[in-house]
ZAMARGU-4260 file (C-alpha; in steps of 0.2 Angstrom, whole numbers, plus 5000, padded with zeros to 4 digits):
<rodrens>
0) 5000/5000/5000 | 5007/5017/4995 | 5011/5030/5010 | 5007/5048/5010 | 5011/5061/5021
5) 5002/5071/5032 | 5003/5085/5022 | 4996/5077/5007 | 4981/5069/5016 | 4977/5088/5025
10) 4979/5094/5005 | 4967/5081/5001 | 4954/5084/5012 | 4957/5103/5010 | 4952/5102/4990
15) 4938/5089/4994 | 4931/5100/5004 | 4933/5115/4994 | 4925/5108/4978 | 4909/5103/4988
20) 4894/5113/4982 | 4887/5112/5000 | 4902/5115/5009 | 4906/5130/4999 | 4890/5141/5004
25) 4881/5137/5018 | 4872/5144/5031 | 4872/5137/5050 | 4861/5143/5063 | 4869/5140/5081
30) 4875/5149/5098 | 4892/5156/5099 | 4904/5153/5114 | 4921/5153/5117 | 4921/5169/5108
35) 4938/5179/5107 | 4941/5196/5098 | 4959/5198/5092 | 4969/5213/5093 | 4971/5213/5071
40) 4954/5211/5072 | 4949/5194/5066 | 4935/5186/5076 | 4937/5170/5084 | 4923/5158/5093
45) 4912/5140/5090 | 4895/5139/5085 | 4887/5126/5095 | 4871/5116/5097 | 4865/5104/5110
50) 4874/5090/5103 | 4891/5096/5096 | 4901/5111/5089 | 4910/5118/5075 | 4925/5131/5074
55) 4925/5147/5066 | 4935/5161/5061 | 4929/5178/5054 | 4944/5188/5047 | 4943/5207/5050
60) 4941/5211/5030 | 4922/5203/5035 | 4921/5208/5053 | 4924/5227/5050 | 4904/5229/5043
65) 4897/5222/5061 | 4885/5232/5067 | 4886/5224/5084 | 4899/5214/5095 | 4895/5196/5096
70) 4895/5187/5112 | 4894/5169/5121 | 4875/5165/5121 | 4871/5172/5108 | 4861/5165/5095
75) 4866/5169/5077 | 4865/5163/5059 | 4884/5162/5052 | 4885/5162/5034 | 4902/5157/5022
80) 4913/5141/5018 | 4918/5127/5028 | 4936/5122/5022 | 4951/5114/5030 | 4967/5123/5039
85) 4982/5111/5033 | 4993/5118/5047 | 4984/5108/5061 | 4972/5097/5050 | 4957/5106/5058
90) 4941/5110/5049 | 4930/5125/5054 | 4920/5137/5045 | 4927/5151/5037 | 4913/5167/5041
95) 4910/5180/5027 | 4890/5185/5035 | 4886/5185/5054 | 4867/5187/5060 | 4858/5187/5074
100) 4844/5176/5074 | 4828/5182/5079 | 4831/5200/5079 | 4842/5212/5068 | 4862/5216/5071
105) 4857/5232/5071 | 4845/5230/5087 | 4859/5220/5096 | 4869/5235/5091 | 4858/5248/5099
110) 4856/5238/5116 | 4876/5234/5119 | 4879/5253/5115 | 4865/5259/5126 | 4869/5247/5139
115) 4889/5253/5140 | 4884/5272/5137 | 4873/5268/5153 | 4886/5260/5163 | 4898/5273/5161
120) 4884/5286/5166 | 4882/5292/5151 | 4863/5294/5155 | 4865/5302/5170 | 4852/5314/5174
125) 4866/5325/5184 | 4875/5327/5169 | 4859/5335/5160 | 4861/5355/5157 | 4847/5365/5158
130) 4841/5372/5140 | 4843/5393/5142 | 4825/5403/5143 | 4828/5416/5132 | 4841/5412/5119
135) 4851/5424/5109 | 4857/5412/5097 | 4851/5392/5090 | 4862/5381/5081 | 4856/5366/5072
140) 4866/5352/5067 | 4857/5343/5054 | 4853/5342/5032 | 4854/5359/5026 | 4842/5351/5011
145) 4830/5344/5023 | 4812/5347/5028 | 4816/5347/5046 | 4829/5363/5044 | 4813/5370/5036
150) 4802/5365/5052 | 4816/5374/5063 | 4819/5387/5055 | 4799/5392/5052 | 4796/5389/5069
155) 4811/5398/5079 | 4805/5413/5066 | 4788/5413/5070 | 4788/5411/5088 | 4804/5427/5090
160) 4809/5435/5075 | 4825/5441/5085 | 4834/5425/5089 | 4849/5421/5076 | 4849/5403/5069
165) 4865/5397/5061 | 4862/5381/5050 | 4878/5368/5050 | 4876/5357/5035 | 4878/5339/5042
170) 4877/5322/5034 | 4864/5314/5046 | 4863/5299/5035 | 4876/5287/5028 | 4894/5279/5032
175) 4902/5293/5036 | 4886/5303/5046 | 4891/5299/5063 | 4909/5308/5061 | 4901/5324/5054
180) 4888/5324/5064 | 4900/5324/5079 | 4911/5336/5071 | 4898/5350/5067 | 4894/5348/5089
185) 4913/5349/5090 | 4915/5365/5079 | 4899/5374/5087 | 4906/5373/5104 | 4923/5377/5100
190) 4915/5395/5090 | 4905/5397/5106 | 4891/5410/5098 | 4878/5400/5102 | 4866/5398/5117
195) 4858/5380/5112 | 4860/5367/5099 | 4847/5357/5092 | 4853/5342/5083 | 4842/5328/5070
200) 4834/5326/5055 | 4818/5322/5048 | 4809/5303/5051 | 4814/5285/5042 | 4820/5268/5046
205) 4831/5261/5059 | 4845/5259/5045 | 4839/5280/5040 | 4845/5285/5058 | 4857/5275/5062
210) 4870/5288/5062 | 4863/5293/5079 | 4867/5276/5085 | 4884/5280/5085 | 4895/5280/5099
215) 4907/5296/5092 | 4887/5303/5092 | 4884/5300/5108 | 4901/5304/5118 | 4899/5321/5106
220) 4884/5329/5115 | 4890/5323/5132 | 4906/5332/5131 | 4897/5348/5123 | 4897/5364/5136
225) 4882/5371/5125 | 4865/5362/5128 | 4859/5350/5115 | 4840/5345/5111 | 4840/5330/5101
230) 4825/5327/5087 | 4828/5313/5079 | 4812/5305/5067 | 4797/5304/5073 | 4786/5303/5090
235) 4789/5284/5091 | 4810/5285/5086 | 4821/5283/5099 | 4837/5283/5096 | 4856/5285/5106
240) 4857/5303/5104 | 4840/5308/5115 | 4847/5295/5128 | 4862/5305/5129 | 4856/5323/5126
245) 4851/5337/5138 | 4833/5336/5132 | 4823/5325/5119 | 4810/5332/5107 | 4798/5320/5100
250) 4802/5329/5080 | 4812/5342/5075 | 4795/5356/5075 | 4793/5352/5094 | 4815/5356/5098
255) 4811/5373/5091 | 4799/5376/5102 | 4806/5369/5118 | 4823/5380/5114 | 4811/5396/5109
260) 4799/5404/5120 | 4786/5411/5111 | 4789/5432/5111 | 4770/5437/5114 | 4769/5425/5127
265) 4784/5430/5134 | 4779/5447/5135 | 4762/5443/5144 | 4770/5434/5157 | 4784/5448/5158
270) 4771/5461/5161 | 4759/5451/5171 | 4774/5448/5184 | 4778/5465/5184 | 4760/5471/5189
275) 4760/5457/5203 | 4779/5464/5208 | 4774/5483/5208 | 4760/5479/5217 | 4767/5469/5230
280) 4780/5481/5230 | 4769/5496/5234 | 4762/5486/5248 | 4778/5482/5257 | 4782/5499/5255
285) 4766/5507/5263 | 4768/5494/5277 | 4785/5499/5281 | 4781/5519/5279 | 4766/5515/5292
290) 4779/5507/5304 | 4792/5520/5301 | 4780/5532/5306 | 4773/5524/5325 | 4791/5521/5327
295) 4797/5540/5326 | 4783/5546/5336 | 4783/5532/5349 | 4791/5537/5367 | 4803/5528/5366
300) 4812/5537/5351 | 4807/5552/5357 | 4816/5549/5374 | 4831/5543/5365 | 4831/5560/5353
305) 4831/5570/5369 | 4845/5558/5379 | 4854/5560/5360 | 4854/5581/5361 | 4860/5579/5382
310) 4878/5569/5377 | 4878/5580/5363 | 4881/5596/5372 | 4891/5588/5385 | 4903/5581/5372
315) 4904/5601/5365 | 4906/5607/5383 | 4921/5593/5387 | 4929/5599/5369 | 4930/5615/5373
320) 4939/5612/5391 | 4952/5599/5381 | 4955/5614/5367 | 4957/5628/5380 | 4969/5615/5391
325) 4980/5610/5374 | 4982/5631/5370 | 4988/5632/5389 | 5001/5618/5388 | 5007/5625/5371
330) 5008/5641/5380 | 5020/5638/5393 | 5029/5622/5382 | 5033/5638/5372 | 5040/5647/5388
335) 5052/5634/5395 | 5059/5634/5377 | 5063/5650/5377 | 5072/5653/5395 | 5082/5638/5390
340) 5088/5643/5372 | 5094/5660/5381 | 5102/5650/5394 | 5111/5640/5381 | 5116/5655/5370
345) 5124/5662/5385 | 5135/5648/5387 | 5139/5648/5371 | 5156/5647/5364 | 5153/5658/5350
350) 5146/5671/5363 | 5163/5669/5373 | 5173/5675/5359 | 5160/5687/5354 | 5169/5698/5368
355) 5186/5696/5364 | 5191/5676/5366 | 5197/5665/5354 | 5201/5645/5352 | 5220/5641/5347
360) 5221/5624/5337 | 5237/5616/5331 | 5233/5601/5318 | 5214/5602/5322 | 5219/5600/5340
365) 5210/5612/5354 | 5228/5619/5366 | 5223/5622/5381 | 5239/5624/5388 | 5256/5635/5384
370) 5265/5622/5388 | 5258/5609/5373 | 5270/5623/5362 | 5283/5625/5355 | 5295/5636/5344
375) 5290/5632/5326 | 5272/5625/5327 | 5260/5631/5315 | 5243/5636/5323 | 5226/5641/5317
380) 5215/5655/5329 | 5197/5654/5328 | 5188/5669/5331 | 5171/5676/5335 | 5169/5682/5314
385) 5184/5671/5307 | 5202/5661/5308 | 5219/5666/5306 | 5237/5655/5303 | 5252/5660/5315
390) 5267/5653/5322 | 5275/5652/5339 | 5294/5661/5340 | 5302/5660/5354 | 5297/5658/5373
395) 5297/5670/5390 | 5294/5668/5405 | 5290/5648/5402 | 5278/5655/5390 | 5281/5657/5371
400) 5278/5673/5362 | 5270/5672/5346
</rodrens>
């Protein structure tokens, strides 16, 4: 008997399962498990029933079109090829379509998203901001071709004439929707003009507004500082984006009316409050004017003007005693200074040699004796008006003559 090698027999098998008609496109309804998402991308997992289970691998060229992340328990219908991998002579099914069963990819979708925007308190109600009362100035995200930038715009017109609306033309349908529709929230709050934003478009099928589904979407309107009302479809649409907004409107006509009061009514109510304001007002006021008025004449203040006059006087009487007791310390302060600057003057030096005296210094030195000299030193005399230079000659007497 002729012997092959393992190689060949895998090969075998590979192309025998390749060039079966059912083998080649089929379509296997079973619940996933084992399920492992690799960091290329490709999808790993089993499909099993209750009495076996089957390998499979779905490579990330195929898996990049999920609308959903599949997970162990779920139910699906995996569509593609079921062929041989020679390297470890194992068979599995090689998955172009996964499905799952019972109810679209794209409601499994919507319930994971919701489910991990709500774990991550995306929902929160502390997060919500409240929509302003009297805005300046309405953004809105959404078609600028559409009927519901039409419904908008007539309705924020109609109700106030004086608020500004700025249109930014979005994709809000499509592949690349959700990254526009997040850019145009971007790009509103980083201008900062406006007071609110209202983002949506007009009603159609879940696959219609599916851009607001979208994760980028959602984590858009959370992180905007400007309040968003989200009006997305109709009544009965729900959709990521009024999950995640600060308000939802049931159709883009009903955001323009929650973001714009109406001006006549506004000005009702505005005058209405002021009459009940002036009114109350004018009450308060004559209560307190009545008050006022018992309290000045009551005995009490009277007493306590009359008390008030009394210390008054006393405090002029005990201010004049203080400023005539200040005048007559300055007045003998200014004495005593006087007897002692004559008394000082008198002993001055400069008054000694006013009357014929004078200082004899030799190198800056006072001499106060004749017998610090002697013949040849240079001297300075300091008179009463002036100085003169001399020197000492000869001695007489034990005293030198100069």
């Amino acid at each position: 008997m002729k012997s092959y090698t393992v190689s060949q027999i895998n090969n075998y098998i590979k192309n025998t399962f390749d060039n079966d008609i059912l083998l080649g496109n089929v379509l296997i309804e079973g619940e996933i498990s084992n399920f492992k998402y690799h960091s290329s991308g490709h999808l790993y997992f089993n499909i099993k029933d209750e009495e076996s289970s089957l390998s499979a691998v779905m490579f990330a060229r195929s898996a990049v079109g999920l609308k959903f992340m599949p997970e162990d328990g779920m139910k699906v219908l995996a569509g593609g090829r079921v062929s041989v991998y020679e390297k470890q002579g194992k068979y599995q099914l090689y998955c172009d379509t996964l499905s799952p069963k019972g109810k679209g990819d794209l409601y499994f979708a919507f319930e994971q998203l919701k489910l991990k925007l709500e774990k991550a308190g995306v929902f929160d109600q502390r997060y919500k901001k409240p929509i302003p009362r009297f805005p300046k100035c309405v953004a809105v995200v959404t078609s600028a071709t559409g009927a519901a930038v039409r419904d908008i715009i007539n309705v924020i017109s109609r109700r106030d004439p004086t608020v500004e609306i700025v249109v930014v033309p979005t994709l809000v349908q499509g592949s690349e929707a959700a990254k526009d529709i997040a850019r145009s929230i971007e790009l509103v709050n980083l201008w900062g003009g406006a007071d609110t934003i209202i983002v949506g478009r007009g009603g159609g099928s879940i696959e219609d507004l599916w851009a607001f589904n979208e994760e980028p979407v959602a984590r858009a309107i959370f992180d905007s500082t400007i309040p968003i009302i989200s009006a997305v479809g109709h009544e009965t649409d729900f959709t990521i984006a009024d999950f995640t907004s600060d308000l939802r409107a049931p159709t883009p006509s009903a955001a323009a009316e929650l973001a714009v009061p109406e001006s006549n009514a506004t000005g009702r109510s505005l005058e209405s409050l002021f009459v009940k304001l002036n009114a109350k007002m004018n009450a308060m006021l004559d209560g307190y004017t009545h008050r006022l008025g018992g309290a000045v004449r009551s005995r009490a203040v009277l007493g306590f003007e009359a008390e008030l006059n009394e210390k008054s006087r006393l405090i002029e009487h005990l201010t004049e005693k203080m400023n005539a007791s200040v005048e007559r310390s300055i007045t003998l302060g200014r004495h005593k200074v006087d007897m002692l600057s004559e008394r000082i003057d008198a002993l001055s030096p400069l008054k000694i040699m006013g009357r014929g005296y004078s200082m004899v210094y030799r190198d800056d030195k006072l001499i106060r004796s004749a017998d610090e000299l002697k013949s040849g030193d240079e001297l300075t005399l300091k008179l009463c008006d002036g100085e003169a230079r001399v020197s000492v000659t000869e001695v007489k007497n034990g005293k030198e003559d100069i």
